[in-house]
mmCIF file as gemmi writes it, N, C-alpha and C atoms, coordinates in Angstrom:
data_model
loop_
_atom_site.group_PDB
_atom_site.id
_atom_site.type_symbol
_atom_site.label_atom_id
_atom_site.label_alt_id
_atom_site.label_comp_id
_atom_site.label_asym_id
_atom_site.label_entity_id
_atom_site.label_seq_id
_atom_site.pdbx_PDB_ins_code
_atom_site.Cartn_x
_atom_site.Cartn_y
_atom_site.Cartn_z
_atom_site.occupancy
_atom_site.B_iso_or_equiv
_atom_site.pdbx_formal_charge
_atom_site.auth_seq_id
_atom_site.auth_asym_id
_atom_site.pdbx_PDB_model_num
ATOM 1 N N . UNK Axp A 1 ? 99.133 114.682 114.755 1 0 ? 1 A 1
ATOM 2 C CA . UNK Axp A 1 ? 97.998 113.795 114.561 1 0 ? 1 A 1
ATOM 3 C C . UNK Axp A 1 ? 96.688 114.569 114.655 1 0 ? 1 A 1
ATOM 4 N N . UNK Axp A 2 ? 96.803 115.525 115.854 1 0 ? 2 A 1
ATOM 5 C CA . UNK Axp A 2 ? 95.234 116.494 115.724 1 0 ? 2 A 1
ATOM 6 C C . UNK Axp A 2 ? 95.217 117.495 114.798 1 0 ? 2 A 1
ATOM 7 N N . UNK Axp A 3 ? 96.348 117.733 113.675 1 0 ? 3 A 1
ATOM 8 C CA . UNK Axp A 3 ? 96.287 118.48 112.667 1 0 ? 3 A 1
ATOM 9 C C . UNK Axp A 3 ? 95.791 117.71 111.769 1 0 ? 3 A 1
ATOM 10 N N . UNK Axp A 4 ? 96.092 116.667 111.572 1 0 ? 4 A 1
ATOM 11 C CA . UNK Axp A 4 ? 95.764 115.843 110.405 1 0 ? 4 A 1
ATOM 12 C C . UNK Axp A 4 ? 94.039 115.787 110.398 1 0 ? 4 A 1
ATOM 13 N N . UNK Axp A 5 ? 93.634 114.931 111.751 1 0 ? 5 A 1
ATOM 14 C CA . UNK Axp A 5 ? 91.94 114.418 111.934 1 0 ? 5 A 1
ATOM 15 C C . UNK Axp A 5 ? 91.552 115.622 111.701 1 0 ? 5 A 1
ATOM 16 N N . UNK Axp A 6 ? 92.025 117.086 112.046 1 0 ? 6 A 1
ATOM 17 C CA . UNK Axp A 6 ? 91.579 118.581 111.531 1 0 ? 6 A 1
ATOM 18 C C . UNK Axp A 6 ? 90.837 118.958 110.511 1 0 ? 6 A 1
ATOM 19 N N . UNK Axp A 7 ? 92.688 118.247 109.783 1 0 ? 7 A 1
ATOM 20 C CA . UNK Axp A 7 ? 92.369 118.838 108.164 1 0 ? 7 A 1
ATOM 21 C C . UNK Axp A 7 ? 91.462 117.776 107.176 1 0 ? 7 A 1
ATOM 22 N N . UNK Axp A 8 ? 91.318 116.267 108.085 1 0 ? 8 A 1
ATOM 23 C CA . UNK Axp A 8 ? 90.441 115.625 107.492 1 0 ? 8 A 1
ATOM 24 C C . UNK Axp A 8 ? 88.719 115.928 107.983 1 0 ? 8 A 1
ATOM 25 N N . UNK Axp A 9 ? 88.582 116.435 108.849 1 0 ? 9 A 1
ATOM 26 C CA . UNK Axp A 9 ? 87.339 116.664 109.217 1 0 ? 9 A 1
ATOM 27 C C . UNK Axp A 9 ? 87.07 118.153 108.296 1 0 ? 9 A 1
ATOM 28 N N . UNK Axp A 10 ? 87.914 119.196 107.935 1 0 ? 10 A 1
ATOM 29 C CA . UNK Axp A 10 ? 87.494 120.434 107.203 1 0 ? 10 A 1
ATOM 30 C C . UNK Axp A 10 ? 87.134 119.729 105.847 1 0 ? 10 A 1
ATOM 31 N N . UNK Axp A 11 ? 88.381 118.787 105.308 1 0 ? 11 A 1
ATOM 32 C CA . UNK Axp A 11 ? 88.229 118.518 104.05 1 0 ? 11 A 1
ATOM 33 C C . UNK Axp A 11 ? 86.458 117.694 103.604 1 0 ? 11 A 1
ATOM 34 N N . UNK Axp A 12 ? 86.268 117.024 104.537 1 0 ? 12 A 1
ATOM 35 C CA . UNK Axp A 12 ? 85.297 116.587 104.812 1 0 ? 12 A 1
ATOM 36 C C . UNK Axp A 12 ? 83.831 117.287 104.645 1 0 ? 12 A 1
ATOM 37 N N . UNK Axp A 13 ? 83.627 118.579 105.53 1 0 ? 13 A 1
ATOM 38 C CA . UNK Axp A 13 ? 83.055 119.429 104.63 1 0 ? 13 A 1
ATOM 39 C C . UNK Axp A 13 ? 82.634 119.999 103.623 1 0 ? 13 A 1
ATOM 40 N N . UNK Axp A 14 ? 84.179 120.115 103.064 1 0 ? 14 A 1
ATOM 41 C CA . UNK Axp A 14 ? 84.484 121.232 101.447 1 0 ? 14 A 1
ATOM 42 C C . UNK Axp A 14 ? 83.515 120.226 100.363 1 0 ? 14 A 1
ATOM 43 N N . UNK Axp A 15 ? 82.988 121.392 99.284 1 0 ? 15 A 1
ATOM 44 C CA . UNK Axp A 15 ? 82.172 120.718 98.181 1 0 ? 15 A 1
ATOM 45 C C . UNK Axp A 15 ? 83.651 119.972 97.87 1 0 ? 15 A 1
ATOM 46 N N . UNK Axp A 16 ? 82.695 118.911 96.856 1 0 ? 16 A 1
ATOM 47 C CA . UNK Axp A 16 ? 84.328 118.25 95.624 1 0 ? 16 A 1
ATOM 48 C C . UNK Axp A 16 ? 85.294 118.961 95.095 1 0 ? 16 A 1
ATOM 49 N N . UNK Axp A 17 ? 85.192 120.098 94.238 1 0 ? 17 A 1
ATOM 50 C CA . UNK Axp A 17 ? 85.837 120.869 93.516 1 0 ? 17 A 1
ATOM 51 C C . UNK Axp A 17 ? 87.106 121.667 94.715 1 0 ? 17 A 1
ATOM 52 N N . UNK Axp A 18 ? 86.254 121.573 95.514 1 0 ? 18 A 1
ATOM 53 C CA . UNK Axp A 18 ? 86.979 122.747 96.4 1 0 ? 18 A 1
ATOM 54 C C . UNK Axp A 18 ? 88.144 121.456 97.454 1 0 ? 18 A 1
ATOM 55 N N . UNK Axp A 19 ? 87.572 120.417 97.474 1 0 ? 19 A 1
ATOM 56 C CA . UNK Axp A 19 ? 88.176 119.525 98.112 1 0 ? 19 A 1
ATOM 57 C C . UNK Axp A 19 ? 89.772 119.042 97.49 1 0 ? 19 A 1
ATOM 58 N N . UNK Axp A 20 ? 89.348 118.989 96.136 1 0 ? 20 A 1
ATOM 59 C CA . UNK Axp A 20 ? 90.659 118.821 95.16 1 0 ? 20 A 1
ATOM 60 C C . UNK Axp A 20 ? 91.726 120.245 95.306 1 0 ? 20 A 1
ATOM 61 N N . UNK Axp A 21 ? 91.161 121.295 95.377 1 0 ? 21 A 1
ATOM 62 C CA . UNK Axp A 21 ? 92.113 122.544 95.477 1 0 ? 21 A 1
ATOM 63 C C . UNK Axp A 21 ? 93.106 122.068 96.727 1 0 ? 21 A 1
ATOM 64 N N . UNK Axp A 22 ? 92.404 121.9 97.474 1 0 ? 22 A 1
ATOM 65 C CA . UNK Axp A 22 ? 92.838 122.104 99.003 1 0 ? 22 A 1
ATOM 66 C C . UNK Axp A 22 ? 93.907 121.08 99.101 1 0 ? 22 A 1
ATOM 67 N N . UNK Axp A 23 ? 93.555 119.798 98.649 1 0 ? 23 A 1
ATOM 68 C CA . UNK Axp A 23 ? 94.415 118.753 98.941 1 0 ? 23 A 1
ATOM 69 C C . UNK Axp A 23 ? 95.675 119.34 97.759 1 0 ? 23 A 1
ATOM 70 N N . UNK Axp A 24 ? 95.994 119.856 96.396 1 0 ? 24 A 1
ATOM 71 C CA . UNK Axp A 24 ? 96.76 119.93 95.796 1 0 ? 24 A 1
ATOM 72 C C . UNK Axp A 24 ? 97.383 121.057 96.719 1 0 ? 24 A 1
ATOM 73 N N . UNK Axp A 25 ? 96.755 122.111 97.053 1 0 ? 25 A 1
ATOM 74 C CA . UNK Axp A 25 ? 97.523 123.366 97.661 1 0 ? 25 A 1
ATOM 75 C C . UNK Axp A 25 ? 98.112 123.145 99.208 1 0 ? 25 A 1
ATOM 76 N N . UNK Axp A 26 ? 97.645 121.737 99.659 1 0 ? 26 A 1
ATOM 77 C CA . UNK Axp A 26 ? 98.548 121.367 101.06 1 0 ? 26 A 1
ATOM 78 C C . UNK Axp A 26 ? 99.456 120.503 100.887 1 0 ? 26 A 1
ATOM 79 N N . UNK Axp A 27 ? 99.346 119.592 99.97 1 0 ? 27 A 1
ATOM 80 C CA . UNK Axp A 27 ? 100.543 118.941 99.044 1 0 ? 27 A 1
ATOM 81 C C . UNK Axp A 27 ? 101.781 119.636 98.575 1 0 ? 27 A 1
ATOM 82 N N . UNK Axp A 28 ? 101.449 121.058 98.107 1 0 ? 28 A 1
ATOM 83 C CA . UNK Axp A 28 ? 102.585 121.703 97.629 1 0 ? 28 A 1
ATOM 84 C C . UNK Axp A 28 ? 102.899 122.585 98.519 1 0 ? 28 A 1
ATOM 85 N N . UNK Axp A 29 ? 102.367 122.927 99.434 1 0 ? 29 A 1
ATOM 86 C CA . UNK Axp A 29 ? 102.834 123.957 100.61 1 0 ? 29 A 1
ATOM 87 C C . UNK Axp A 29 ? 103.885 123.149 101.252 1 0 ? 29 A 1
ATOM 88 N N . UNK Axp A 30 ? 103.313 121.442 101.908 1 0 ? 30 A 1
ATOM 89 C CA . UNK Axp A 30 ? 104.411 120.79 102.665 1 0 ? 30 A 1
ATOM 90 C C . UNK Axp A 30 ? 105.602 120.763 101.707 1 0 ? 30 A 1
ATOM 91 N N . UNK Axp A 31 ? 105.619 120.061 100.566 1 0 ? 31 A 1
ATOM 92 C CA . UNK Axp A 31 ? 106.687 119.803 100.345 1 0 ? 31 A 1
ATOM 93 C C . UNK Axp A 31 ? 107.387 121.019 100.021 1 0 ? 31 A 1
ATOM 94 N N . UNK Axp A 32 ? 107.01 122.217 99.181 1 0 ? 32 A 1
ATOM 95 C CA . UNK Axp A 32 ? 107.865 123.234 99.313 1 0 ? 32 A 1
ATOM 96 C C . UNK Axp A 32 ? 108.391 123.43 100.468 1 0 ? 32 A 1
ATOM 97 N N . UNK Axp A 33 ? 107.765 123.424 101.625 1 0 ? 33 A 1
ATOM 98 C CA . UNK Axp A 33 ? 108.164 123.732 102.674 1 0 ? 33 A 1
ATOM 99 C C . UNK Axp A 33 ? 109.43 123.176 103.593 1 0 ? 33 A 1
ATOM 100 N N . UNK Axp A 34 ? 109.541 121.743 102.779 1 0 ? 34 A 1
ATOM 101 C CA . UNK Axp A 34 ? 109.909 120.467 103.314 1 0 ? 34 A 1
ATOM 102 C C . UNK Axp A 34 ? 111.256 120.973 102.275 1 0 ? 34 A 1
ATOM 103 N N . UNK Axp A 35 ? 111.174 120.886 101.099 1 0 ? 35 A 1
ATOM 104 C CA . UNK Axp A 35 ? 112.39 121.495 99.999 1 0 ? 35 A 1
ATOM 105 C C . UNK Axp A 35 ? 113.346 122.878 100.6 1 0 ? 35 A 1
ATOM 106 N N . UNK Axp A 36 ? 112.595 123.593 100.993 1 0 ? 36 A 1
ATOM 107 C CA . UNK Axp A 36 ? 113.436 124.992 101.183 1 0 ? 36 A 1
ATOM 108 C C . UNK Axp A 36 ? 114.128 124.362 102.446 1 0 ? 36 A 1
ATOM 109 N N . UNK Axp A 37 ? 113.554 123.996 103.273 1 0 ? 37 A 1
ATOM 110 C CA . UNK Axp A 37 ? 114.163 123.747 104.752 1 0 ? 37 A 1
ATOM 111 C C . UNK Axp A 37 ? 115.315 122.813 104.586 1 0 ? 37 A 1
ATOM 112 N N . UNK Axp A 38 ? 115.238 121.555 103.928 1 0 ? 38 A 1
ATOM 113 C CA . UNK Axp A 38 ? 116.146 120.622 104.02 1 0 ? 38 A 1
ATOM 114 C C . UNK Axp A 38 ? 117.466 120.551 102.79 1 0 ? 38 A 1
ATOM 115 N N . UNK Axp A 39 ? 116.891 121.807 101.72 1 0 ? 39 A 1
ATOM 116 C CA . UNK Axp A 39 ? 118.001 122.161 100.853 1 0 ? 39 A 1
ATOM 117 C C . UNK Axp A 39 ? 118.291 123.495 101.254 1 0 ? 39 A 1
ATOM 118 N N . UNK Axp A 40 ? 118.927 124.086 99.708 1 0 ? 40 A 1
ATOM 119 C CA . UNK Axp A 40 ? 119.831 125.288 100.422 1 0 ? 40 A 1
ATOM 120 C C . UNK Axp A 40 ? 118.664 126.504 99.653 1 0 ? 40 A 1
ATOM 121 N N . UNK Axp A 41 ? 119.18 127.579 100.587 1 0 ? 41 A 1
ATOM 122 C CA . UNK Axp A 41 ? 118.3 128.991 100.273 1 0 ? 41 A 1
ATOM 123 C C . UNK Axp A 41 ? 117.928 129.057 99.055 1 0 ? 41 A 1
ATOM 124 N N . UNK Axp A 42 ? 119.004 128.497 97.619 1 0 ? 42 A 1
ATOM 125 C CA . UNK Axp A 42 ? 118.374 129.417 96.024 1 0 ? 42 A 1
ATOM 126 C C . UNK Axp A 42 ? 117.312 128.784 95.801 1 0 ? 42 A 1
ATOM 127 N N . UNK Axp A 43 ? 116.857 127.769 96.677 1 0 ? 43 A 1
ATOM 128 C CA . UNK Axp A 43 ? 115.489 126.846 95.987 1 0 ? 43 A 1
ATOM 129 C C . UNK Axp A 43 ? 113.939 127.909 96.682 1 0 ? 43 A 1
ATOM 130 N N . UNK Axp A 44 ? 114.273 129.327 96.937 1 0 ? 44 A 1
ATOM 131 C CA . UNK Axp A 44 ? 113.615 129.747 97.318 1 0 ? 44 A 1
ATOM 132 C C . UNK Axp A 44 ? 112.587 130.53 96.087 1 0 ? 44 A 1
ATOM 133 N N . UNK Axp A 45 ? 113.495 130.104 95.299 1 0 ? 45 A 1
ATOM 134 C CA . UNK Axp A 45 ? 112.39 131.135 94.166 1 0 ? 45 A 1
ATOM 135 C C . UNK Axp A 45 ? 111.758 130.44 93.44 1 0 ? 45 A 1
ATOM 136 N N . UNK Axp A 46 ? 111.664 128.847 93.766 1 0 ? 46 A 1
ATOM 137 C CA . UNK Axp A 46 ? 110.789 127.415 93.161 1 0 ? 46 A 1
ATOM 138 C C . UNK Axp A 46 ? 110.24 127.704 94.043 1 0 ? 46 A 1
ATOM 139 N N . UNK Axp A 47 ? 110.041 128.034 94.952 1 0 ? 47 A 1
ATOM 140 C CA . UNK Axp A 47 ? 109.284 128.702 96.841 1 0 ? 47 A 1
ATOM 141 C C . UNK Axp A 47 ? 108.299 129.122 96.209 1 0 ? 47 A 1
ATOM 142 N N . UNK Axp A 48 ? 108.673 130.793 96.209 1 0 ? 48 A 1
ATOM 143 C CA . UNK Axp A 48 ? 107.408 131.646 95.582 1 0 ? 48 A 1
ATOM 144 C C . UNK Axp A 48 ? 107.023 131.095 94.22 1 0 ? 48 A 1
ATOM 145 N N . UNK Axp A 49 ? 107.488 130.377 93.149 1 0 ? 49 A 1
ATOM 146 C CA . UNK Axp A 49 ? 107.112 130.496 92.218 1 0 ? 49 A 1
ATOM 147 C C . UNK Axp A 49 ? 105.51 129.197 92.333 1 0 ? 49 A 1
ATOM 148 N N . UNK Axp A 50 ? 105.815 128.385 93.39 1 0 ? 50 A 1
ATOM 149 C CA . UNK Axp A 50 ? 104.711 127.35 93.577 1 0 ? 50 A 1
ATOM 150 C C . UNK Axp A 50 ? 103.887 128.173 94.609 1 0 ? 50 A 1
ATOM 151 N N . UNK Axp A 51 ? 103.879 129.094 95.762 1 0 ? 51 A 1
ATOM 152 C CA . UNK Axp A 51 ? 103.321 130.023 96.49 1 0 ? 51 A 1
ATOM 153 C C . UNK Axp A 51 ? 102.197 130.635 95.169 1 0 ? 51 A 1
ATOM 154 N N . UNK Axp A 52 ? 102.975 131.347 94.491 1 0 ? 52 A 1
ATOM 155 C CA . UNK Axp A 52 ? 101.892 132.138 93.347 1 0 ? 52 A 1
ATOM 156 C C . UNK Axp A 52 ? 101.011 131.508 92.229 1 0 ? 52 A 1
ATOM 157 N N . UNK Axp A 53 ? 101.448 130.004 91.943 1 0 ? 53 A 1
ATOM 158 C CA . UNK Axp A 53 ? 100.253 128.928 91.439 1 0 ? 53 A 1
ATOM 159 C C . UNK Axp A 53 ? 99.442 128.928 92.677 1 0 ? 53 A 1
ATOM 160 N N . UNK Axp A 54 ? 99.574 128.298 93.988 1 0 ? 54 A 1
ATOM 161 C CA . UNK Axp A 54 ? 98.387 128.246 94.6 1 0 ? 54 A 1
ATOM 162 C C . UNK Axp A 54 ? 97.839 129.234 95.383 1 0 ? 54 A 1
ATOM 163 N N . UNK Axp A 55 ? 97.913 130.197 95.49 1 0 ? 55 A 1
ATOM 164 C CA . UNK Axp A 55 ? 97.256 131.461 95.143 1 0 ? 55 A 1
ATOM 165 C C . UNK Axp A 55 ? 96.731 131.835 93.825 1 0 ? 55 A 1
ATOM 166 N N . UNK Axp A 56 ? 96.665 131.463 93.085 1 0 ? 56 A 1
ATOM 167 C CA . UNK Axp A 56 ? 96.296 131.816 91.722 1 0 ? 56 A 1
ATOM 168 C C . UNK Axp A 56 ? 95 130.624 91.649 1 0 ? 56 A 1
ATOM 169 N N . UNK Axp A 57 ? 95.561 129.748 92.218 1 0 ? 57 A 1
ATOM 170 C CA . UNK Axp A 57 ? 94.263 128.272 92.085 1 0 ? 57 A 1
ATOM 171 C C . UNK Axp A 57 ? 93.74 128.512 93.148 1 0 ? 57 A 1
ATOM 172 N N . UNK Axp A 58 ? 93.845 129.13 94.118 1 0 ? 58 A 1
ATOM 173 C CA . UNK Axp A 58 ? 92.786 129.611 95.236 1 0 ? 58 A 1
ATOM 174 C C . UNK Axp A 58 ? 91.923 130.726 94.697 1 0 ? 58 A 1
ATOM 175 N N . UNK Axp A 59 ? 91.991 131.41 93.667 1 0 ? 59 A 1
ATOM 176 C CA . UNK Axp A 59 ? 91.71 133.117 93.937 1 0 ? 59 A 1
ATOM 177 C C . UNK Axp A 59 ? 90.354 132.575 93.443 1 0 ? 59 A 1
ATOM 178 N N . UNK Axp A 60 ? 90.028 131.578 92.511 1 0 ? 60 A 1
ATOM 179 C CA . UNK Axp A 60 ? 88.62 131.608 91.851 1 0 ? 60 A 1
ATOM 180 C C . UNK Axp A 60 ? 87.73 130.842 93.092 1 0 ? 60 A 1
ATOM 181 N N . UNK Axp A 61 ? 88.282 130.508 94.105 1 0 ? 61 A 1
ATOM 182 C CA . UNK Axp A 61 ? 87.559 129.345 94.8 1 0 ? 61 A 1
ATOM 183 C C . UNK Axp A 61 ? 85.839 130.198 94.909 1 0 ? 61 A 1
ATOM 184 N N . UNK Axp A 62 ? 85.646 131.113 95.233 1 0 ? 62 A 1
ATOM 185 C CA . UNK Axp A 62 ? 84.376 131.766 95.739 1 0 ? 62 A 1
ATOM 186 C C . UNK Axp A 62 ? 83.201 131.427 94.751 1 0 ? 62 A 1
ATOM 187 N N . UNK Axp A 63 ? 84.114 131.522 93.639 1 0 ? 63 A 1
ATOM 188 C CA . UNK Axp A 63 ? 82.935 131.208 92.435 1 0 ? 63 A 1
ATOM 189 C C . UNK Axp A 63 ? 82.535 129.682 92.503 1 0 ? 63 A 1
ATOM 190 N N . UNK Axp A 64 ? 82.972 128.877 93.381 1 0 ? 64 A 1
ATOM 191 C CA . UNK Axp A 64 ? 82.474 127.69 93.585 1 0 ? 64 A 1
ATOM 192 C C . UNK Axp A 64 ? 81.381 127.196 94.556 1 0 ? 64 A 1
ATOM 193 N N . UNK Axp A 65 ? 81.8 128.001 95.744 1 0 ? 65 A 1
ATOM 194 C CA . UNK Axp A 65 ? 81.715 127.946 97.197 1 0 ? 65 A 1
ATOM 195 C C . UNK Axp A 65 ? 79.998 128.153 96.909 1 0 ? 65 A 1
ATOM 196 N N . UNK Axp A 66 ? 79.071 127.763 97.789 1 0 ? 66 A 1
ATOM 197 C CA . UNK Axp A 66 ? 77.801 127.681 97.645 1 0 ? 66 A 1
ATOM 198 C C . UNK Axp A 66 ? 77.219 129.266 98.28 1 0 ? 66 A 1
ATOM 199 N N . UNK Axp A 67 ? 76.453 130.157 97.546 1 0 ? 67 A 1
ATOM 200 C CA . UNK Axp A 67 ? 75.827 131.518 98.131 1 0 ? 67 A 1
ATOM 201 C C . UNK Axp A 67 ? 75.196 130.871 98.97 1 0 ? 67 A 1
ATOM 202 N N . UNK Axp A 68 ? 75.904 131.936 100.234 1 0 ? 68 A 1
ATOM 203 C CA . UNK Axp A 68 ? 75.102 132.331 101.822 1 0 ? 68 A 1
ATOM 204 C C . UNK Axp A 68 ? 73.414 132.494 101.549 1 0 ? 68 A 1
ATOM 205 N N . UNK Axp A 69 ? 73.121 132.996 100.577 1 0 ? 69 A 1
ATOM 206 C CA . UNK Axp A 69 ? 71.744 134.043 100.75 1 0 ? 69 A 1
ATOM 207 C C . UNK Axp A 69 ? 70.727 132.412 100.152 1 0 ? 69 A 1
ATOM 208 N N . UNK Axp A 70 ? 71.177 131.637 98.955 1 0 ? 70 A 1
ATOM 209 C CA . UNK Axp A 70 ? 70.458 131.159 98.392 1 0 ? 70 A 1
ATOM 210 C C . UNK Axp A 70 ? 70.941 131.697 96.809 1 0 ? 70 A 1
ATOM 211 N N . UNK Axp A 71 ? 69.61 130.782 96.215 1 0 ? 71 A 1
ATOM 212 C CA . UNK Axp A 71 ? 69.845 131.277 94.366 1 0 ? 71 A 1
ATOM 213 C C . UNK Axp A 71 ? 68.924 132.558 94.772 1 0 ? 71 A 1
């Protein structure tokens, strides 16, 4: 429960754009996570293969994120 109010108070923060990443890339972390554990080991390479989409949909996040310094 104090993970959740957590991740709703960070999400809370995040611009929009960045808010949508986050919620798709914790969506697919649980349930992959939830898949490998409660099936059997070969579903491990649907594992990495959803691991390396959201890493791949994370990598541009910076170009979103608002500059420290200003324009």
């Amino acid at each position: 429960m104090v993970d959740l109010l957590f991740l709703l108070l960070l999400l809370s923060l995040l611009p929009p754009l960045l808010l949508v990443v986050a919620i798709l890339s914790f969506l697919f972390f649980h349930f992959e996570v939830a898949h490998v554990l409660l099936l059997c080991p070969q579903s491990l390479y649907s594992h990495f293969t959803i691991g390396l989409f959201c890493f791949l949909l994370l990598l541009p996040l910076p170009l979103f994120l608002p500059h420290p310094f200003g324009s």
